[in-house]
N, C-alpha and C positions, 0 to 999 in steps of 0.2 A: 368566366370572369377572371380577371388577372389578380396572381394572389397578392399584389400591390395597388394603390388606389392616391394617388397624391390629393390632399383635400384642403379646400381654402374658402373661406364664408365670402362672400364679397359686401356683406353688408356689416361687417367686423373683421374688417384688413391687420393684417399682423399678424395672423396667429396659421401656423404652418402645420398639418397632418397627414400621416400616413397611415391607411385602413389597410391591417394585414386582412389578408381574407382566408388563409389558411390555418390550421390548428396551430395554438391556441389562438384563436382571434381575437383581436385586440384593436383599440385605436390608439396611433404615437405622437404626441405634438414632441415636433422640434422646433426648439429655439437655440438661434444663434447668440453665440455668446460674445458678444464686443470686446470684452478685454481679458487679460490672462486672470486666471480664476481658482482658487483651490476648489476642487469638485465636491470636500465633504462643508465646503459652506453654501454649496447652492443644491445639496441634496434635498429632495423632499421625499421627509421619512415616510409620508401616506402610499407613495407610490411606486411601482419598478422604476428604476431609474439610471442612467448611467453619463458619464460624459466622455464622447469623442472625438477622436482630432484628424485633421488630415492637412496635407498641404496642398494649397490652390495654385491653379497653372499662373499666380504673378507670382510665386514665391512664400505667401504670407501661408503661418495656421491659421486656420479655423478650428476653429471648437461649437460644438452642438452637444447641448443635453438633450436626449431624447427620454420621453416620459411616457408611461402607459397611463392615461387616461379615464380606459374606459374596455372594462374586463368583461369580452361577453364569453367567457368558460366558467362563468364563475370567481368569485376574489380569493385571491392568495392565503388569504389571514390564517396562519396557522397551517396552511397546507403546502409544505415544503416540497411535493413532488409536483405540484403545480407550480407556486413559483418559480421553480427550478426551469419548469418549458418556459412558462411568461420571462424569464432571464433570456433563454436563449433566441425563443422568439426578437426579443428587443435586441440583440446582436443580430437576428439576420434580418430588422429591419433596416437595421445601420449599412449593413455592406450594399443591401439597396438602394435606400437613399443618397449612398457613399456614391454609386454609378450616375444615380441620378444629377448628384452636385455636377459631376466629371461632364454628366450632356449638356446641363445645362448652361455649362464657361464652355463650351466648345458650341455648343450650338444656338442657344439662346444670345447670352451675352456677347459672343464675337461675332453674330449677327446684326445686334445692333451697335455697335464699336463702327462696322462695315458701314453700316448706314450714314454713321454719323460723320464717317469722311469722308466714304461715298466711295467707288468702287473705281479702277482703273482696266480699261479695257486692252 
C-alpha cells in the first residue's frame, strides 16, 4: 500500500485528508487558507498542527494548515518523543502533499483549462 492515501468523503464535500500509512501513522486534514493569516490565531491547541506555504504555478501563495486529526500510535499528551515523530511526520506529509498540489495545477487543472478552450491541432 502506498505510504500516502489522499481522502475525501463525497457525502461531506470540503473536507480534504491525507492517510500517512507509515510510522507514525496518522490522519491530516488540510485546509486551505483563503486569506493572509497569522498562524498562531488559527492554531488548535488540541492537535499537531502547522501552517504552510508554497507558490502556485499563477503566481499566487497558498497557504494550508495541515492538522493530525486522528493518532493511531497512540496521543502525544505528555510524550514529547512521540510528538516529536508526529511533528515530523506532519512535515513529511506536507512535502507530499506539496508534490501533489504541483500534479495536480499541472495535470488536473490545465487539463480542464484545455478543455474549456478546447484543443488546437
Amino acid at each position: 500500500m502506498s505510504d500516502y492515501l489522499l481522502c475525501e468523503n463525497p457525502l461531506n464535500p470540503g473536507r480534504l485528508f491525507v492517510l500517512k500509512n507509515s510510522e507514525p501513522k496518522c490522519l491530516v486534514e488540510c485546509d486551505f487558507i483563503h486569506e493572509d493569516v497569522d498562524s498562531d490565531n488559527i492554531a488548535n491547541k488540541e492537535n499537531i498542527n502547522e501552517l504552510f506555504s508554497y507558490l502556485n504555478t499563477d503566481g499566487d501563495i497558498e497557504n494550508w494548515q495541515l492538522t493530525i486529526v486522528q493518532y493511531f500510535e497512540g496521543l502525544p499528551n505528555g510524550d514529547e518523543k512521540l510528538a516529536k515523530k508526529y511533528k515530523k511526520s506532519l512535515q513529511q506529509t506536507w512535502e507530499w502533499f506539496h508534490k501533489y498540489l504541483q500534479w495536480d495545477e499541472k495535470n488536473v487543472i490545465d487539463a480542464e483549462h484545455d478543455d474549456y478552450l478546447g484543443s488546437v491541432n
